[in-house]
Backbone as CSV, one residue per row, in Angstrom:
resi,resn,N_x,N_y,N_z,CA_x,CA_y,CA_z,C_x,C_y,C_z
1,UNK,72.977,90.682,89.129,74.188,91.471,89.078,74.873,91.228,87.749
2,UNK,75.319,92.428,87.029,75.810,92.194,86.287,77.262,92.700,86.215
3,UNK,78.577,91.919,86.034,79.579,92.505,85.794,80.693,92.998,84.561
4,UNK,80.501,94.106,84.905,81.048,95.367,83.456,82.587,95.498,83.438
5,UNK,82.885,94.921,81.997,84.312,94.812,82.390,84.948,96.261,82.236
6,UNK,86.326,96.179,81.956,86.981,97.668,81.120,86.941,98.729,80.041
7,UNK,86.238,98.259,79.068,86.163,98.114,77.874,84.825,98.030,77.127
8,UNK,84.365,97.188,78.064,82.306,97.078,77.241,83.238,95.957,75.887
9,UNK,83.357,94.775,76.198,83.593,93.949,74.995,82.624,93.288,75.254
10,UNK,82.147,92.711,73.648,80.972,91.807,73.469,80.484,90.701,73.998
11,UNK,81.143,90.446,74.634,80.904,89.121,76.169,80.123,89.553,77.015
12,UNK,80.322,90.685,77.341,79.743,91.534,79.058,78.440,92.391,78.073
13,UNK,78.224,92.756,76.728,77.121,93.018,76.442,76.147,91.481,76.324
14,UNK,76.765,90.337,75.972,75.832,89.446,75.900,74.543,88.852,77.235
15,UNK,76.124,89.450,78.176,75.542,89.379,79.282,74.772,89.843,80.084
16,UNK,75.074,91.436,79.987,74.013,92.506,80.319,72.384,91.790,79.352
17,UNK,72.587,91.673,78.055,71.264,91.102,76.912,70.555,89.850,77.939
18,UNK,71.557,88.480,78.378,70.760,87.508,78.878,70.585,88.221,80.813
19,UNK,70.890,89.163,81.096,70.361,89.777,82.384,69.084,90.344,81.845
20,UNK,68.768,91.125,80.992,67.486,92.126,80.672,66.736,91.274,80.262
21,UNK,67.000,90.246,79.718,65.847,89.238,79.501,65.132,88.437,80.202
22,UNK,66.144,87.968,81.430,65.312,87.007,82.533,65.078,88.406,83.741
23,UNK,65.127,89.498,83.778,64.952,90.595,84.662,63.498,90.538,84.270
24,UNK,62.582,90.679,85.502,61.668,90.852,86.589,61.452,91.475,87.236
25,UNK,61.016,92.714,87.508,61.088,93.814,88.034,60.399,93.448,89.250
26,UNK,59.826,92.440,89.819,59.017,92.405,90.769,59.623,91.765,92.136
27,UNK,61.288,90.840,91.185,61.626,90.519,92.361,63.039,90.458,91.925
28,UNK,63.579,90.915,91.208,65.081,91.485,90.797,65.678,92.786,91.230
29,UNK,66.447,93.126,91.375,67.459,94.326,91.243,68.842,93.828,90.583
30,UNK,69.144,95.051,89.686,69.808,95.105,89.313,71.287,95.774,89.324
31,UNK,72.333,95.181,89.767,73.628,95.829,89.913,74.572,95.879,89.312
32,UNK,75.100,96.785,88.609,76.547,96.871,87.398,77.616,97.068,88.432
33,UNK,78.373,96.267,88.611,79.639,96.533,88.944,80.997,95.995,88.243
34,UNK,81.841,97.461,88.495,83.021,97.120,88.109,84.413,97.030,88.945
35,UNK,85.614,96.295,88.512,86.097,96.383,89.736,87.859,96.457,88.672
36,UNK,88.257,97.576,89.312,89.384,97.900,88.587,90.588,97.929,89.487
37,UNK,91.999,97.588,88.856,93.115,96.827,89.733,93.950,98.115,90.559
38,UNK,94.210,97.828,91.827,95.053,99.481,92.514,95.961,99.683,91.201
39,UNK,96.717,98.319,90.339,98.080,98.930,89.521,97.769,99.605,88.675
40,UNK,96.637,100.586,88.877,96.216,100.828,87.430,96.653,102.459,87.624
41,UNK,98.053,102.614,87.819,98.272,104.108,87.857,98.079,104.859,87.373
42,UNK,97.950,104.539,85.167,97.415,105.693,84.547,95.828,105.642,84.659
43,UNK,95.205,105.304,85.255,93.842,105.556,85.556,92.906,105.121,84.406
44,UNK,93.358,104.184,83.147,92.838,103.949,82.197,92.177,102.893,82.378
45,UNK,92.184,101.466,83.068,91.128,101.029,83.372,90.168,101.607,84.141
46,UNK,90.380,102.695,84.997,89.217,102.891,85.613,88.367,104.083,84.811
47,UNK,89.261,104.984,84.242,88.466,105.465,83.106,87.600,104.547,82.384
48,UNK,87.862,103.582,81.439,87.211,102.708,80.662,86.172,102.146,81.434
49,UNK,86.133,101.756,82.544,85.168,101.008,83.002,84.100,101.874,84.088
50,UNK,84.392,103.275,84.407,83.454,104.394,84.533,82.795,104.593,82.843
51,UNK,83.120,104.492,81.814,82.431,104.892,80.403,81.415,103.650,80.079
52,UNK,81.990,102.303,80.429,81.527,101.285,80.413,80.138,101.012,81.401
53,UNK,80.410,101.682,82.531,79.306,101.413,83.779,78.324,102.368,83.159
54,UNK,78.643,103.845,82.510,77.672,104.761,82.234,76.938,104.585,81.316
55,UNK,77.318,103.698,80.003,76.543,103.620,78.780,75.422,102.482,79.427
56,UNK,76.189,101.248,80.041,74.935,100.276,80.896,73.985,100.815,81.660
57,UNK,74.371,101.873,82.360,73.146,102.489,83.173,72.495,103.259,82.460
58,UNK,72.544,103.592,81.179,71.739,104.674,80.554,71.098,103.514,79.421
59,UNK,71.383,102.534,79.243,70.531,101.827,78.672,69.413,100.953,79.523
60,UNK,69.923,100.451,80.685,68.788,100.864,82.358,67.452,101.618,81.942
61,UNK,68.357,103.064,82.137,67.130,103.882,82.722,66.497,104.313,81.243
62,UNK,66.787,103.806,80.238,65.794,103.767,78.871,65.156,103.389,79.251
63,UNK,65.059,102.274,79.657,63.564,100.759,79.882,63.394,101.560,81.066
64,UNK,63.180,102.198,81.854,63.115,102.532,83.251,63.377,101.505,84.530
65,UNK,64.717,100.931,84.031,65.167,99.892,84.984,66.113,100.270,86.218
66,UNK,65.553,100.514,87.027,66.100,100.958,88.244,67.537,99.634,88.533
67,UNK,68.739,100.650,88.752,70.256,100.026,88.372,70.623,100.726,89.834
68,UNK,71.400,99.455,90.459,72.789,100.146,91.574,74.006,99.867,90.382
69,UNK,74.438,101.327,90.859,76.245,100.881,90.002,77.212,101.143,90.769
70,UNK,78.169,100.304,90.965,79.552,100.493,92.136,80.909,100.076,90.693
71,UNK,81.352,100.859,91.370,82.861,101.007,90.535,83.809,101.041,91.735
72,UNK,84.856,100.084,91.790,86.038,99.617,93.082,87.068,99.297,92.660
73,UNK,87.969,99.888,93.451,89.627,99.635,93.329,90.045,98.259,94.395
74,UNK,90.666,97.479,93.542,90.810,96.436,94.790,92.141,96.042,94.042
75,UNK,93.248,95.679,95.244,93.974,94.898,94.807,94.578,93.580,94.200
76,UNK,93.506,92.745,94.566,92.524,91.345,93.585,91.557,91.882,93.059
77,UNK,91.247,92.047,91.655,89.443,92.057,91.583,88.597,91.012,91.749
78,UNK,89.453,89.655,91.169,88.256,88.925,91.477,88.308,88.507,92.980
79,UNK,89.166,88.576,94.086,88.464,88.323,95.252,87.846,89.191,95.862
80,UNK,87.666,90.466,95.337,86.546,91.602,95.519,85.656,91.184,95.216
81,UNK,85.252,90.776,93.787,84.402,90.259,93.376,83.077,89.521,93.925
82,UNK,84.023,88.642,94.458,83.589,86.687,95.385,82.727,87.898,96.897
83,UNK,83.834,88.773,97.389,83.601,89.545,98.500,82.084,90.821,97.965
84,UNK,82.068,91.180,96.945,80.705,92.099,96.938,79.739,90.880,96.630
85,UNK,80.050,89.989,96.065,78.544,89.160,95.733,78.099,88.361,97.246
86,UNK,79.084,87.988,97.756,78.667,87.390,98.914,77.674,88.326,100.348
87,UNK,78.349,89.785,99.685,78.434,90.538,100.804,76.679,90.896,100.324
88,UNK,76.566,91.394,99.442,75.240,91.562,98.630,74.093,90.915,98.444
89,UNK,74.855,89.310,99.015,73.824,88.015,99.234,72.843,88.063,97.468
90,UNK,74.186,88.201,96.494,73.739,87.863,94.956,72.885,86.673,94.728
91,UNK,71.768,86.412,93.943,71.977,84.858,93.844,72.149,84.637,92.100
92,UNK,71.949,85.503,91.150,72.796,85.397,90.072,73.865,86.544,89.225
93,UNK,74.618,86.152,88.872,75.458,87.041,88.303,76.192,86.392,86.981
94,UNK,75.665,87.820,86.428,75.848,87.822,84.332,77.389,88.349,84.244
95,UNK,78.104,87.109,83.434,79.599,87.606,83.333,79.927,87.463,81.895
96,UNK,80.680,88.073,81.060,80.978,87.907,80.193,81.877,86.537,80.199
97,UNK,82.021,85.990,79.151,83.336,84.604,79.343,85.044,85.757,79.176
98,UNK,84.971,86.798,78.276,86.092,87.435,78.116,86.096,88.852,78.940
99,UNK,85.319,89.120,79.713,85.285,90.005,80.670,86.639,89.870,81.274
100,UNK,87.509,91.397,81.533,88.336,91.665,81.977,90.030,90.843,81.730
101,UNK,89.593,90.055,79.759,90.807,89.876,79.357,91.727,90.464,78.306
102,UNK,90.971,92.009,78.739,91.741,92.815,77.546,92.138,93.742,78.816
103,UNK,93.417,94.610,78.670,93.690,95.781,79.384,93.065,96.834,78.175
104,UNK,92.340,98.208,79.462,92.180,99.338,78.538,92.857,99.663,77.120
105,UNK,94.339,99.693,77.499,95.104,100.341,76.803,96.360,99.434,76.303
106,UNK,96.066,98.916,74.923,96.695,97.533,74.514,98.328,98.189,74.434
107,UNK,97.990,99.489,74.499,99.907,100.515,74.090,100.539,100.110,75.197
108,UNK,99.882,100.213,76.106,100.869,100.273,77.622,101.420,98.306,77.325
109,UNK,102.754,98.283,77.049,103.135,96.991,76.888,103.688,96.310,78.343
110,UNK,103.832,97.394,79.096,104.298,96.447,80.250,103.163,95.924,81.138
111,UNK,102.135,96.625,81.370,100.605,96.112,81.828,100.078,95.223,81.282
112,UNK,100.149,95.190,79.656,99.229,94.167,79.266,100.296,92.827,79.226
113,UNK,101.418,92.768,79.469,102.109,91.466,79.817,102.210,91.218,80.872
114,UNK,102.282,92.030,81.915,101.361,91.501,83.326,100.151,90.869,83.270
115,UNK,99.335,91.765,82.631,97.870,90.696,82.396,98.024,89.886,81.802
116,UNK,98.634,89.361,80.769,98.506,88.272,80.019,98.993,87.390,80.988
117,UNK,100.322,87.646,81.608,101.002,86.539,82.380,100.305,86.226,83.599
118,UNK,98.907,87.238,84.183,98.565,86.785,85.397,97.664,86.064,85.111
119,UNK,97.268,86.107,83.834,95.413,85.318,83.589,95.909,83.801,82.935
120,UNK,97.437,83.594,82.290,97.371,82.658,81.839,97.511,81.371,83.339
121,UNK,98.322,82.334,84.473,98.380,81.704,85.692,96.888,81.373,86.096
122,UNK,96.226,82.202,86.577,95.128,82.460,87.307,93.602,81.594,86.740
123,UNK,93.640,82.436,85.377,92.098,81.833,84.501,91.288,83.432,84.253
124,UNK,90.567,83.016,83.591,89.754,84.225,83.681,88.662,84.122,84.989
125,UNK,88.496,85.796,84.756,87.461,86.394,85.763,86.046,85.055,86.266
126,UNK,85.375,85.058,85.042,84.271,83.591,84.893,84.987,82.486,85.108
127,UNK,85.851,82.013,85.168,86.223,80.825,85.844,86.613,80.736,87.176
128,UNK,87.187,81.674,87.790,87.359,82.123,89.306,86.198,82.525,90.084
129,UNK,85.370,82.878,90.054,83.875,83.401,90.192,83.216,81.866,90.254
130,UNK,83.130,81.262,89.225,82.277,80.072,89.390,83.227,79.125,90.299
131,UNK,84.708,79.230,90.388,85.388,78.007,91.625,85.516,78.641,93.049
132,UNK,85.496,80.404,93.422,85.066,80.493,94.805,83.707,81.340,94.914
133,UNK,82.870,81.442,94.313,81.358,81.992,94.848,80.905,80.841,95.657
134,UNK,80.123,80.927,96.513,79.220,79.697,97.199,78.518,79.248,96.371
135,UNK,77.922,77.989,96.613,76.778,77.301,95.769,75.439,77.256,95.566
136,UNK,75.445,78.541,95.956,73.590,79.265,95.928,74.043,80.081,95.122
137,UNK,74.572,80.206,94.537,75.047,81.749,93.490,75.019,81.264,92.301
138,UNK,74.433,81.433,91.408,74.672,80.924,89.544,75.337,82.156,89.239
139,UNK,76.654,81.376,88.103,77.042,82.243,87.441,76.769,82.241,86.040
140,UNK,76.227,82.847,85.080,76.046,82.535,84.719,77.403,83.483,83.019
141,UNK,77.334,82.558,82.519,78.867,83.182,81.516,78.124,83.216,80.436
142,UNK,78.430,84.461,79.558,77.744,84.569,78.186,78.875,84.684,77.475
143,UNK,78.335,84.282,76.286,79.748,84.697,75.131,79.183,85.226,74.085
144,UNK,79.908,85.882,72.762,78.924,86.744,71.916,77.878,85.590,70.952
145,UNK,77.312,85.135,70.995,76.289,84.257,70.704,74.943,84.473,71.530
146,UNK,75.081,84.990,72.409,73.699,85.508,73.672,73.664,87.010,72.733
147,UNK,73.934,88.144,71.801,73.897,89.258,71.876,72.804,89.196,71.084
148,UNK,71.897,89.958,71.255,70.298,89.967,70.870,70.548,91.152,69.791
149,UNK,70.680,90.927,68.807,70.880,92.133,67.461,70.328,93.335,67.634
150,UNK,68.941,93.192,68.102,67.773,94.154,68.378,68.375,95.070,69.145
151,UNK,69.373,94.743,70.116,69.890,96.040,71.022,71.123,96.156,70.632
152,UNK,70.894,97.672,70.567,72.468,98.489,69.938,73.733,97.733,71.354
153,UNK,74.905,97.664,70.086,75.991,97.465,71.217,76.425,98.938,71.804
154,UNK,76.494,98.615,73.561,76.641,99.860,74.287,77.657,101.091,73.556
155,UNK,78.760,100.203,72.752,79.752,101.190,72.207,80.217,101.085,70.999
156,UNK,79.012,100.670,70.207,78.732,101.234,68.668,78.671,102.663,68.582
157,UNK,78.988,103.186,67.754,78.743,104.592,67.151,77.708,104.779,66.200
């Protein structure tokens, strides 16, 4: 499983890179999910992270890598999160380390000081994930140092 943040920042491509590399088609599947917050009234994280889920699945079905993709509104994401991997019976999942610490839309100033103020409480996404997933689950956190040059970034031009 791999999780796609808002944005496609270079963390969550490193990660998608160290997923396609240990992927196995013989006894893997592969799942992009994203999980975007109910407060998101102007619809811009979930925009961003529908553009984000689509460029990952079309770099998928290049290699002919058969992809589930779920995109979810939850009012926690990450205890959605903890709740689809468990529910999915994951046993690894590719996270960016900065996955889901940017808001879409850096203009909107009152959102992104909500986010800032909830993550400096909380932690990031990869640190919550690795303190409630169960202990059959690897998480595994990439940072841009995993990004394999050879593959275009999803949202290069």
């Amino acid at each position: 499983m791999i999780v796609v943040d808002n944005g496609g920042n270079r963390s969550t491509h490193a990660a998608f890179n160290l997923c396609m590399k240990a992927y196995k088609p013989e006894r893997d599947e592969i799942f992009l999910i994203n999980v975007y917050t109910s407060w998101d009234y102007l619809n811009e994280e979930k925009n961003a992270g529908k553009l984000a889920l689509s460029q990952y699945e079309r770099l998928c079905q290049a290699e002919n890598i058969p992809v589930t993709v779920r995109q979810i509104e939850a009012d926690d994401p990450n205890e959605e999160l903890v709740d689809i991997i468990t529910d999915l019976e994951i046993d690894t999942v590719y996270i960016g380390d900065m996955s889901f610490t940017n808001v879409a839309n850096s203009d909107n100033i009152v959102f992104s000081f909500f986010s800032n103020v909830k993550r400096y409480f909380t932690g990031t996404t990869a640190e919550y994930l690795k303190e409630h997933v169960n202990s059959t689950t690897k998480i595994i956190v990439a940072t841009e140092h995993y990004i394999d040059k050879t593959v275009p970034f999803a949202f290069d031009n």
